[in-house]
C-alpha positions in Angstrom: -69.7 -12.3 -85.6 -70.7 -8.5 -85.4 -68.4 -5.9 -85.0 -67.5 -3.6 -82.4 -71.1 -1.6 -82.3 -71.6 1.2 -80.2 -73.4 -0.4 -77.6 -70.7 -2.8 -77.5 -67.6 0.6 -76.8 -69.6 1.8 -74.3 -70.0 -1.5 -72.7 -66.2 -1.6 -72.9 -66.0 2.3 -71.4 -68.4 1.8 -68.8 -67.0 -1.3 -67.1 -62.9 -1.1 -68.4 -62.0 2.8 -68.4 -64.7 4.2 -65.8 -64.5 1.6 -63.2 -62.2 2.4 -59.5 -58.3 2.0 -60.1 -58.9 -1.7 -58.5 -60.6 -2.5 -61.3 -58.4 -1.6 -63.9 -55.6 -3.2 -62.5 -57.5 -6.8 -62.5 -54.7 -9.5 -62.7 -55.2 -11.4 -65.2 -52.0 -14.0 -63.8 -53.5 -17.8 -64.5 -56.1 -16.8 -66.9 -56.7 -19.2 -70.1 -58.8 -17.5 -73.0 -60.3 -20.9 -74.5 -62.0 -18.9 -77.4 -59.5 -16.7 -79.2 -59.8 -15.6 -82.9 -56.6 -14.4 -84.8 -54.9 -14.2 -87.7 -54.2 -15.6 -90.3 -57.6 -16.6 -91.6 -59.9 -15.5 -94.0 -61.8 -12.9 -92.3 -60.7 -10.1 -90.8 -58.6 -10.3 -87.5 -57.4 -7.2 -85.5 -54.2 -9.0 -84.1 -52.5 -12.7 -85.5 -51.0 -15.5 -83.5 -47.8 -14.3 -82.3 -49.4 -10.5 -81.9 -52.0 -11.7 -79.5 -49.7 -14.3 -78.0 -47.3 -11.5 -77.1 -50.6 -9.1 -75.7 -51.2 -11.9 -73.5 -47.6 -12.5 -72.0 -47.8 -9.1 -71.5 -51.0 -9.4 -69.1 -49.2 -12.1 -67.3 -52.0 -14.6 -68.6 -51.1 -18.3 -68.8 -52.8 -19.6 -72.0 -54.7 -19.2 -74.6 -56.7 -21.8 -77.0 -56.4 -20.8 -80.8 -60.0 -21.4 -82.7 -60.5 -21.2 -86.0 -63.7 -22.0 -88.2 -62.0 -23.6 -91.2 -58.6 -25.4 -90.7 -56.6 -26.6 -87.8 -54.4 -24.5 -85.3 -52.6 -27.1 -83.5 -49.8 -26.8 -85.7 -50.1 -22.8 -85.4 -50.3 -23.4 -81.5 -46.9 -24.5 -81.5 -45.3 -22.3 -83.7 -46.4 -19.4 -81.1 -45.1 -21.1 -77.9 -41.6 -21.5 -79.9 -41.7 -17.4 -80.0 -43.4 -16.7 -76.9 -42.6 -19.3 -74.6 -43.5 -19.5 -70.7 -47.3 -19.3 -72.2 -49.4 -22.1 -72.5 -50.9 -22.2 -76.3 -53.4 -25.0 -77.8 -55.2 -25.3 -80.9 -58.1 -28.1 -82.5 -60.2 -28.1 -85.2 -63.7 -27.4 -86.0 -65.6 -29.6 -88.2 -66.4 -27.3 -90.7 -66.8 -28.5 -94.7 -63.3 -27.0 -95.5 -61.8 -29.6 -93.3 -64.0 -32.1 -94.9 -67.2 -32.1 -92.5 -67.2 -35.0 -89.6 -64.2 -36.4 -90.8 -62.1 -38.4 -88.2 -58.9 -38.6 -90.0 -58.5 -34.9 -89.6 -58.6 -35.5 -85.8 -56.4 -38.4 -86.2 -53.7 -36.5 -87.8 -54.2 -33.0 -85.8 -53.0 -35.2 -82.8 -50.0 -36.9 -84.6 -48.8 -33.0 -85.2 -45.5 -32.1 -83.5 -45.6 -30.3 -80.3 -48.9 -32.2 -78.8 -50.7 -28.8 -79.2 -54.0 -29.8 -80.8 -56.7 -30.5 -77.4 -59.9 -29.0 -79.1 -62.5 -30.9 -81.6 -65.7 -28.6 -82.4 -68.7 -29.7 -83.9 -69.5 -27.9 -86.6 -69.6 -24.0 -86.5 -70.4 -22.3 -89.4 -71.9 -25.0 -90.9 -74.1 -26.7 -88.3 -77.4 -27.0 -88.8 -79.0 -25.0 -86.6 -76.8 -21.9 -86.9 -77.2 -21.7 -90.7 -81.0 -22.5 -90.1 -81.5 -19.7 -87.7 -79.1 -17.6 -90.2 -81.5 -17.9 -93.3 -78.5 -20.2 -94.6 -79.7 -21.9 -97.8 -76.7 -23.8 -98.1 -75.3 -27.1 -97.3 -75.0 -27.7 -93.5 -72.8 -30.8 -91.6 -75.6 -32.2 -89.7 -74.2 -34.1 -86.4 -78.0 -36.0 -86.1 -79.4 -38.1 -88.9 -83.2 -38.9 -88.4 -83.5 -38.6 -84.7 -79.9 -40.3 -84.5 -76.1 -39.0 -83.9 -74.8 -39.0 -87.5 -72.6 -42.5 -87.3 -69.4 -40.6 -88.4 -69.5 -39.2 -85.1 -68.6 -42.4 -83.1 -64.9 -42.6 -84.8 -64.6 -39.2 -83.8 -65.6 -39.6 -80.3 -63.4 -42.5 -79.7 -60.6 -40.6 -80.8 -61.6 -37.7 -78.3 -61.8 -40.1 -75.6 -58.3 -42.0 -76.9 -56.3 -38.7 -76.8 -58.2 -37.1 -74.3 -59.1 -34.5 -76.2 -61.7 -31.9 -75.4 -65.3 -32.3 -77.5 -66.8 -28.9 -78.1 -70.3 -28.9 -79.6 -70.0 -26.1 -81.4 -73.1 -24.4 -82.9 -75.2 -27.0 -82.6 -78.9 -27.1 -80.8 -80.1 -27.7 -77.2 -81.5 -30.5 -78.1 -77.9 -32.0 -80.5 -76.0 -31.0 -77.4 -78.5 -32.8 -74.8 -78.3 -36.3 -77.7 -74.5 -36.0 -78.0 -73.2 -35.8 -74.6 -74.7 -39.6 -73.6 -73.1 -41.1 -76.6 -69.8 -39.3 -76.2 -69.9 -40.4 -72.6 -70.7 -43.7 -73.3 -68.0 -43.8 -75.7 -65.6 -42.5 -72.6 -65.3 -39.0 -73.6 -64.5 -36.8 -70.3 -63.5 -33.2 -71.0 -67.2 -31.7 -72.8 -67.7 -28.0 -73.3 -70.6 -26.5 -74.7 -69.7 -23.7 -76.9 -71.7 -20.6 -76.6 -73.8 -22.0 -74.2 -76.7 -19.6 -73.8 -76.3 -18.8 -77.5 -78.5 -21.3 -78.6 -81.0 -20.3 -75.9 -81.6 -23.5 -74.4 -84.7 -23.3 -71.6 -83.9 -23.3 -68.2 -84.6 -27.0 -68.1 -81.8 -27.7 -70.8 -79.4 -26.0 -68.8 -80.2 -28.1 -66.1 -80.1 -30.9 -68.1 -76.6 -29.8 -69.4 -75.5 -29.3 -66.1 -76.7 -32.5 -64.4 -74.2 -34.5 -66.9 -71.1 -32.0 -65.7 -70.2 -30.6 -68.3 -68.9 -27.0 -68.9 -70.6 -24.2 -70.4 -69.0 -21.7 -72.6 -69.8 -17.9 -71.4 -68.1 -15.7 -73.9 -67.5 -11.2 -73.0 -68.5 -11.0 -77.4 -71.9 -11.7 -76.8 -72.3 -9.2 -73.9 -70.4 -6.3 -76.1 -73.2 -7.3 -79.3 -76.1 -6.8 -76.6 -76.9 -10.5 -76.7 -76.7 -11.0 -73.3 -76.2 -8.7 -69.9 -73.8 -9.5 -67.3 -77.0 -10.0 -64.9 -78.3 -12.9 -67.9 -74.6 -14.5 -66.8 -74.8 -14.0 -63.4 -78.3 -15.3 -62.8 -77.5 -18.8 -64.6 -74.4 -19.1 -62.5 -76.0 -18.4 -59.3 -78.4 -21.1 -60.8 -76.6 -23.8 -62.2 -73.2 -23.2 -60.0 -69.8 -21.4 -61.4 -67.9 -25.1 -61.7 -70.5 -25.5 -64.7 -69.0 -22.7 -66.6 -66.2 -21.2 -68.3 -65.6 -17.2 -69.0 -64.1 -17.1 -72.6 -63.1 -14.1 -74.7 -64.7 -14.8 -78.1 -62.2 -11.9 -79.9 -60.1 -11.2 -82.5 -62.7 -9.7 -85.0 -61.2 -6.9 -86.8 -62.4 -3.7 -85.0 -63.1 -5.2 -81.6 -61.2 -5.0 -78.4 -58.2 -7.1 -77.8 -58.8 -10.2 -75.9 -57.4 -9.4 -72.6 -59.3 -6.0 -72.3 -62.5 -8.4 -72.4 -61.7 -10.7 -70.2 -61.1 -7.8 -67.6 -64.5 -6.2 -68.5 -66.0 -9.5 -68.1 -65.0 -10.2 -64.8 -65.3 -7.0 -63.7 -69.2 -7.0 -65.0 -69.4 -10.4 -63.3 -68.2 -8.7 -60.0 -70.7 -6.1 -60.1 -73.6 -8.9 -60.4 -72.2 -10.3 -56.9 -70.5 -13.2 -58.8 -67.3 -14.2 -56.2 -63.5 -14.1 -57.3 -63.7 -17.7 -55.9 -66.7 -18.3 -58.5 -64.8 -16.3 -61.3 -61.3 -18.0 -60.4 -63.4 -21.4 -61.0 -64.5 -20.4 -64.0 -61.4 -18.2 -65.2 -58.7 -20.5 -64.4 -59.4 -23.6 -63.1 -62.1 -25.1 -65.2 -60.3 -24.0 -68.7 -57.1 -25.9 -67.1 -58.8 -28.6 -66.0 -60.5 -29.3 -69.5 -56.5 -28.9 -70.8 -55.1 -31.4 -68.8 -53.1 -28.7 -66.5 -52.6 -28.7 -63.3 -55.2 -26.1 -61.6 
């Protein structure tokens, strides 16, 4: 993930520090971040666990979901709601070779942690096929389709999504991995699906359709817009196409040099706002879709 470019601070400017005083005073009361990077880890991070869990107390949000690319933050997750209680934390794990590729024993003991924090399994990040393709990646890749087929490690995995009702993320995989998948995760009675990045892997308009038609939810994240990857109006269009209870507004943060995580949540909304998107629309996809994926009540 880039830095904080100049593009991206005057993205930030324009829509955070410029903007009416109603604006800047967006409440943030009842927002979950369901993509937020901190430390430790092994890049850099501008804030770690109890730092940004603190930041978003402060903003009077009610949750955040702790990613990281190479080990499990369930156990992290609960560490920070001991310190900073009254906030709703969660962790998972992303399928990444460090935690040993598509391995379901890793899910199987994530949930047995204490606390009950871990909700999120990612397919593979880093090291899926088609972002390490598209990255020039010589190396070794976890692929989640064998020949046409979903790998076979997969279907332990997915029952032990749909046992613990967990929440499958599909990570960085394709259009076409994420359109295979969700049938045999449904079949296999997996509810809660969430398509990470979902515009990142530029699906066609048809995909998204596709996506949307088997209800699930698709990640929008504020990084993207502050790299010049995507404009608020690219955001707004899809939801005005597809409908706001398909998607989910996410943060993507925590890279050293970059904004905190509630300052772009507030520029995302506020962007979103400017497009014509609804509070009712951004409430849906701000609040009640990451706490319905949770298990929380809306």
């Amino acid at each position: 993930m880039r830095r904080w470019t100049a593009a991206g601070a005057a993205a930030l400017i324009g829509v955070v520090l410029v903007q009416p005083a109603a604006a800047q005073t967006t409440s943030l009361a009842g927002v979950i971040d369901f993509h937020v990077h901190s430390g430790p880890d092994s890049r850099p991070r501008s804030v770690g666990d109890l730092e940004i869990a603190r930041i978003a107390k402060r903003a009077g949000m009610r949750g955040l979901v702790l990613k990281n690319h190479f080990t499990m933050t369930a156990d992290r997750a609960w560490l920070a709601m001991q310190e900073v209680p009254g906030l709703e934390i969660f962790g998972g794990v992303a399928l990444n070779h460090s935690v040993g590729g598509l391995n379901a024993e890793v899910v199987r003991q994530m949930v047995a942690f204490s606390g009950g924090r871990g909700k999120v399994v990612w397919l593979p990040t880093f090291d899926a096929e088609f972002w390490m393709t598209r990255a020039g990646d010589p190396g070794a890749f976890v692929p989640v389709m064998r020949g046409g087929e979903m790998d076979p490690a997969l279907g332990e995995i997915f029952d032990l999504v749909a046992e613990h009702d967990l929440v499958l993320a599909m990570g960085h995989s394709s259009p076409e991995e994420v359109l295979a998948l969700i049938p045999e995760a449904r079949a296999r009675g997996v509810e809660q699906i969430l398509v990470t990045h979902g515009l990142g892997q530029s699906p066609t308009p048809d995909q998204l359709r596709a996506m949307a038609d088997h209800d699930v939810v698709i990640e929008l994240v504020w990084l993207a817009v502050m790299n010049g990857q995507f404009s608020y109006a690219d955001y707004a269009d899809a939801i005005r196409e597809y409908g706001a209870r398909h998607f989910l507004l996410a943060s993507d943060l925590g890279q050293a040099g970059n904004p905190l995580h509630p300052d772009g949540l507030n520029a995302l909304m506020d962007g979103l706002r400017g497009e014509g998107i609804s509070d009712a629309d951004i409430d849906v996809m701000i609040r009640d879709n990451p706490a319905r994926l949770l298990g929380l009540d809306p």
